[in-house]
Backbone bond lengths (Angstrom), bond angles and torsions (degrees), N, CA, C in turn:
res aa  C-N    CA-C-N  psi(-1)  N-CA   C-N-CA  omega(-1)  CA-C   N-CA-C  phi
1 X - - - 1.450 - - 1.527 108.98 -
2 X 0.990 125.59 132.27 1.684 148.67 -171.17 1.829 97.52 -93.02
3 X 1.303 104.32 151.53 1.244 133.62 175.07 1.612 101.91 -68.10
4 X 1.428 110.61 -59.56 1.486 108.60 -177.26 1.379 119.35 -87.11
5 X 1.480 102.45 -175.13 1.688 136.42 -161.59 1.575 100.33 -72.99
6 X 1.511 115.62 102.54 1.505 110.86 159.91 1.381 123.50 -61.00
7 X 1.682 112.26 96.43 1.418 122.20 -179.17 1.599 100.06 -54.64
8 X 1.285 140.46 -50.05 1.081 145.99 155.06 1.662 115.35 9.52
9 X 1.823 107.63 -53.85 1.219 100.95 -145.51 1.865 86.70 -103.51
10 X 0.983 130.63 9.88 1.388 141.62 163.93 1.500 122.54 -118.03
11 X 1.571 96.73 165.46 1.860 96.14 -168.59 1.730 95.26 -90.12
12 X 1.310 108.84 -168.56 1.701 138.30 -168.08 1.384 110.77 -132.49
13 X 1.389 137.48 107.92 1.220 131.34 -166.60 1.716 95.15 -80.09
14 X 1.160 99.12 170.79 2.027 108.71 -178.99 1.426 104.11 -62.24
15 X 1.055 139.42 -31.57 1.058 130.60 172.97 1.973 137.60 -62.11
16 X 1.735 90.99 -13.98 1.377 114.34 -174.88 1.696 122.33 118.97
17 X 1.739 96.91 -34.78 1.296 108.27 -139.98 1.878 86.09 -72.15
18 X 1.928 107.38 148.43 1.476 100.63 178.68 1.721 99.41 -120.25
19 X 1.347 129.14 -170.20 1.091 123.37 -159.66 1.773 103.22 -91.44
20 X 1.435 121.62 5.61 1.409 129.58 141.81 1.626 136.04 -65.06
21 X 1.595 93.50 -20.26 1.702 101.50 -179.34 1.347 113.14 -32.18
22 X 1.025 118.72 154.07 2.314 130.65 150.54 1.691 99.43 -52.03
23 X 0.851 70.72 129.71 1.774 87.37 161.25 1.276 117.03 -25.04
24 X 1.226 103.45 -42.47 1.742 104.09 -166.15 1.111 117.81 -80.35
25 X 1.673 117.76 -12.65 1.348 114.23 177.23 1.609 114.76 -108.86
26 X 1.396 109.26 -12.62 1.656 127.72 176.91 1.477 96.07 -113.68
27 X 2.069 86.44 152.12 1.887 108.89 179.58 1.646 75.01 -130.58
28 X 0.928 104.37 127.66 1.833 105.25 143.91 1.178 124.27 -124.03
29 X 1.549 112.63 148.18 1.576 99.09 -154.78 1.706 92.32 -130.40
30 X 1.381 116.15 122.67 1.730 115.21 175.81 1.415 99.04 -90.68
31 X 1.571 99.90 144.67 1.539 118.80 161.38 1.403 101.86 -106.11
32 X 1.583 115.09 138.08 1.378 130.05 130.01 1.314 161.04 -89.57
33 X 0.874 160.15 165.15 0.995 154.10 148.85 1.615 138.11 -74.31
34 X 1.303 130.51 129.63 1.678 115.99 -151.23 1.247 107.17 -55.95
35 X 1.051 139.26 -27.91 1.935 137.96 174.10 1.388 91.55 -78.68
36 X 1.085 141.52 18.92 1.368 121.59 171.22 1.778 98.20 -109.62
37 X 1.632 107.20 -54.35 1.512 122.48 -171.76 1.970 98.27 -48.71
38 X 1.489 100.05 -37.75 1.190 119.72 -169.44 2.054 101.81 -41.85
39 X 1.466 94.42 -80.00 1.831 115.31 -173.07 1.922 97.79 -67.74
40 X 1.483 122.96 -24.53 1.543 108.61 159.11 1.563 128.31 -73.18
41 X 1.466 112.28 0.73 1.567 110.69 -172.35 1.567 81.72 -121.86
42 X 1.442 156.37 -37.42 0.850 116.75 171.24 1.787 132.37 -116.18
43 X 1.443 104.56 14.26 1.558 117.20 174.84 1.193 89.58 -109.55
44 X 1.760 133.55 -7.53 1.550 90.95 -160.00 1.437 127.75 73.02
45 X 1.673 133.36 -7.86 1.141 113.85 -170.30 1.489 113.36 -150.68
46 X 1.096 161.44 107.22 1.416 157.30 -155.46 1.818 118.72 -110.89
47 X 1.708 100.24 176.59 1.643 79.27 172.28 1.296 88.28 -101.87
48 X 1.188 122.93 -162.72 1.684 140.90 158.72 1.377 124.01 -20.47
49 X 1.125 118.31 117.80 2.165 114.63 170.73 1.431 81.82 -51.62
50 X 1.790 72.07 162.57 1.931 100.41 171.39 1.369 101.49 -109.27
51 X 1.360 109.95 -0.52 1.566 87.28 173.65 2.188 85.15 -159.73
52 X 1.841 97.99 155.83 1.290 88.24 -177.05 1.931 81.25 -137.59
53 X 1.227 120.38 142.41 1.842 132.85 163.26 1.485 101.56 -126.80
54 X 1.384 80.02 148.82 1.668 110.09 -169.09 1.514 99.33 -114.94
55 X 1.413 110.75 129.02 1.628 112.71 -170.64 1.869 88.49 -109.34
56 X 0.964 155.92 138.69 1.494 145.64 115.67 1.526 127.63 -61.51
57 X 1.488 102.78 105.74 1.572 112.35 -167.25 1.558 116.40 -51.03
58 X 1.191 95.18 -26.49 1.700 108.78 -176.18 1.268 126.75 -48.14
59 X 1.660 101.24 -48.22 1.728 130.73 -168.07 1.820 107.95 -117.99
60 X 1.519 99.71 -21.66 1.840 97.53 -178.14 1.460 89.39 83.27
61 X 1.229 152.62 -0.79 1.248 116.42 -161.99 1.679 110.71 -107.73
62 X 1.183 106.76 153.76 1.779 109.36 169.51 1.224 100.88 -65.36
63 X 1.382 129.98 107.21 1.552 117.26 156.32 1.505 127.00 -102.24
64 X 1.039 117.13 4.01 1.840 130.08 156.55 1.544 98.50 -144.67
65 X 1.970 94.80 147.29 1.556 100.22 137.32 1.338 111.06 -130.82
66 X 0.915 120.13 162.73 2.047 125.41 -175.84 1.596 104.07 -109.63
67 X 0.660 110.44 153.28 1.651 135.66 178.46 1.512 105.18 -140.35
68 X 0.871 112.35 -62.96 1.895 121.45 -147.92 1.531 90.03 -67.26
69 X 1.181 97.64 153.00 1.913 116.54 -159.61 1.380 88.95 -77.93
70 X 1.186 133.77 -32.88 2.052 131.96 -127.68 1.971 85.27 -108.17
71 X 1.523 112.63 -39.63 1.287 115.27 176.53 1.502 112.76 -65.90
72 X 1.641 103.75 -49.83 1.511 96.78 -171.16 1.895 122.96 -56.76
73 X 1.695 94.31 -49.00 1.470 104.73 170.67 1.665 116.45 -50.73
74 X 1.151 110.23 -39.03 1.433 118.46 173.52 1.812 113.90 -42.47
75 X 1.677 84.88 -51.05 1.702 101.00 -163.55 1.497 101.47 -65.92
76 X 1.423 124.49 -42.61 1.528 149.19 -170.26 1.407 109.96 -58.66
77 X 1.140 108.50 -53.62 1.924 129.10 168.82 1.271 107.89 -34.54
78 X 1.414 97.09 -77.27 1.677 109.42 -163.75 1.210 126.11 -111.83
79 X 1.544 124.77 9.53 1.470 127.20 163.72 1.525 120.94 -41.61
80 X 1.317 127.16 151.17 0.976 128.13 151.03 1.981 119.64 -44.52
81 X 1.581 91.26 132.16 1.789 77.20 -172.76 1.870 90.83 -136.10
C-alpha cells in the first residue's frame, strides 16, 4: 500500500487534470451534512463528506463526484494536504 491517491480509482477531466492536480489546476469542493457543519463550527472537527466534486480550473468542468464511503476515505487519507 502506497502513501498516495489511487488516480486509478477516479476519472480525468478533458483537460488532463486528475484529482492529484496542484491546486492551481484542481477546485474540490466537500459537501456536508448539517450535523457535520454542526461539530466543524464548533469542535473544529467532522467525520467524512458524503459527497466530494472535482472542478478542473482549466476547462470549468465537474469531472468526478464521489459518493461511495471506501473512495471518499481513500481520497481523505492520502490527498495532498
Amino acid at each position: 500500500m502506497s502513501n498516495y491517491v489511487d488516480i486509478n480509482l477516479f476519472k480525468q477531466s478533458s483537460a488532463g487534470t486528475n484529482v492529484d492536480s496542484s491546486e492551481s489546476d484542481l477546485r474540490v469542493e466537500f459537501k456536508y451534512t448539517a450535523v457535520s457543519w454542526f461539530f466543524i463550527t464548533f469542535f473544529g472537527t467532522t467525520r467524512l463528506p458524503y459527497q466530494i466534486n472535482f472542478y478542473c480550473k482549466k476547462s470549468g468542468e465537474l469531472f468526478d463526484s464521489v459518493k461511495d464511503k471506501e473512495r471518499i476515505s481513500h481520497y481523505m487519507t492520502f490527498r495532498r494536504k
